[in-house]
C-alpha positions in Angstrom: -20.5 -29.2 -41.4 -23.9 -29.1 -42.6 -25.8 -30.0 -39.1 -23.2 -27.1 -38.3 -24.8 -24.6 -40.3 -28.7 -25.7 -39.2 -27.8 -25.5 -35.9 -26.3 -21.7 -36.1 -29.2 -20.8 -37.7 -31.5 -21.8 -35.5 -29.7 -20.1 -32.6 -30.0 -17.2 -34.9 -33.8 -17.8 -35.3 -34.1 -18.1 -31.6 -32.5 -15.1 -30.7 -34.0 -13.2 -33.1 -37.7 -14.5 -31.7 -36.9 -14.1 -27.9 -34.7 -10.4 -29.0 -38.2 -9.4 -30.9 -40.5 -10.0 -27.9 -42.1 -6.4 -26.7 -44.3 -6.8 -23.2 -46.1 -4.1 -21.5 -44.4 -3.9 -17.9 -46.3 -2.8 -15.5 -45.1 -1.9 -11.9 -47.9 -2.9 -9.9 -49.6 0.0 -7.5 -49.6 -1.2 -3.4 -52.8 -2.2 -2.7 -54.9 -2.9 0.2 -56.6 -6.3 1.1 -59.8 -6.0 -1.0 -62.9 -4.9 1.3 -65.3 -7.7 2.7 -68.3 -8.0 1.3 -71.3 -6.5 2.0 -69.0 -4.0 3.5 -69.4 -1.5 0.6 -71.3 1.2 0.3 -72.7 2.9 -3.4 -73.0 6.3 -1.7 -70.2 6.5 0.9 -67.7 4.4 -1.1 -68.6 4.5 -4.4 -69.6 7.6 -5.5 -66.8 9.3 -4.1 -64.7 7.8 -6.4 -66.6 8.6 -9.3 -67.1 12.0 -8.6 -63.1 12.8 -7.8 -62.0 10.3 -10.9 -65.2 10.5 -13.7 -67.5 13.6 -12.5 -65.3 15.9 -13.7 -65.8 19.2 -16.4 -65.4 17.5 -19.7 -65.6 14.1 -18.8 -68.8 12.4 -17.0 -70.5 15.8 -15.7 -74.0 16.7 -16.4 -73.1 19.3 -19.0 -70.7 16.9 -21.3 -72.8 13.7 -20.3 -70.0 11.6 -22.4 -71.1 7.8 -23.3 -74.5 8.9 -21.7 -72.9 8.7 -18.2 -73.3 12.0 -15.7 -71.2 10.4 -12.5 -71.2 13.6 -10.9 -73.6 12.6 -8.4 -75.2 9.6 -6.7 -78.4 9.5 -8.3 -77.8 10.0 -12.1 -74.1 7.4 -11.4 -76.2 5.0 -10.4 -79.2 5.4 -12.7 -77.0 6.1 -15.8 -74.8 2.9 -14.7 -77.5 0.5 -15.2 -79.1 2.4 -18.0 -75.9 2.1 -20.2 -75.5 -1.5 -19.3 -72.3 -0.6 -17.5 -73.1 -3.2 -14.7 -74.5 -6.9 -15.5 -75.7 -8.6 -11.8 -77.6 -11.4 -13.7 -74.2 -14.1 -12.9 -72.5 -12.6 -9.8 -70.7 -12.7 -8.1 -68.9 -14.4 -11.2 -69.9 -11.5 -13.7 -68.3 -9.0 -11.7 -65.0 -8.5 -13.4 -66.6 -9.3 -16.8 -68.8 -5.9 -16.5 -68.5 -3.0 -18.8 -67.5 -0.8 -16.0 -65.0 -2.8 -14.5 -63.4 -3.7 -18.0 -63.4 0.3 -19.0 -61.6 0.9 -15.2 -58.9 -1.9 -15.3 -58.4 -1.8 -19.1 -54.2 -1.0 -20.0 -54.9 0.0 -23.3 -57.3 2.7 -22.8 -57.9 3.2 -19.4 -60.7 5.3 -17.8 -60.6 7.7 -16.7 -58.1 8.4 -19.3 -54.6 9.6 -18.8 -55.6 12.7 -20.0 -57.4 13.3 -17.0 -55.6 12.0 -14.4 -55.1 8.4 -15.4 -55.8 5.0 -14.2 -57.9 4.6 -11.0 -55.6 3.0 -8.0 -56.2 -0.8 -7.0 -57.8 0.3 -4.1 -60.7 2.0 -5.8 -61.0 -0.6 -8.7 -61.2 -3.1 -5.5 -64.3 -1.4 -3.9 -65.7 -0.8 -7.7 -65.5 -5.1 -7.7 -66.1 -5.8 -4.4 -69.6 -3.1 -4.7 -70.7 -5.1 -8.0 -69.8 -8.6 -6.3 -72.2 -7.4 -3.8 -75.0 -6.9 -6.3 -74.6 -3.3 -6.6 -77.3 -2.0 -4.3 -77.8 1.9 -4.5 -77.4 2.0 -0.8 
């Protein structure tokens, strides 16, 4: 009787453990195969996606400047990307996913841009953003 009682609560430990578990489920976004590289380019690939997703009124534009990043254009991204230590090339291609840019872009918890403004970038664009730093980040 007494191995009885044990043994009931310990299925009623149990359930109460697994019952108590909370994940985040995400569905994952399709993505495309993620770009050769090299094949990336700052200005034609790049920038684009930071002036649709961060260049915007309010967020990264010259007038609000937020974090000391204007992405609304390919000079001051690029400038104010490496002046803000948003991109470490000192270890890549190994670094790459370790930078402060990519972390901000891939994060779950707060995402940028934030879903305020229009949410998480798509695996596709934070595919180029890794593949581009991979590739040392040349402002080319």
């Amino acid at each position: 009787m007494r191995f009885k009682i044990k043994f009931h609560h310990l299925l009623l430990m149990g359930a109460l453990m697994f019952g108590s578990c909370q994940k985040e489920y995400v569905t994952p976004k399709p993505s495309t195969p993620p770009p050769p590289p090299g094949s990336i380019k700052f200005s034609a690939d790049i920038v684009p996606i930071f002036i649709t997703n961060c260049g915007k009124s309010g967020c990264h534009d010259a007038t609000t400047d937020k974090a000391g990043l204007n992405l609304s254009t390919a000079a001051t991204a690029y400038e104010d990307l490496f002046d803000n230590s948003e991109i470490d090339t000192t270890n890549l291609p190994s670094s790459a996913a370790t930078s402060n840019l990519y972390i901000r872009m891939t994060s779950t918890n707060t995402p940028m841009p934030p879903l305020s403004a229009g949410g998480k970038l798509s695996s596709t664009e934070t595919d180029k953003v890794l593949a581009w730093i991979k590739a040392g980040a040349k402002n080319n």
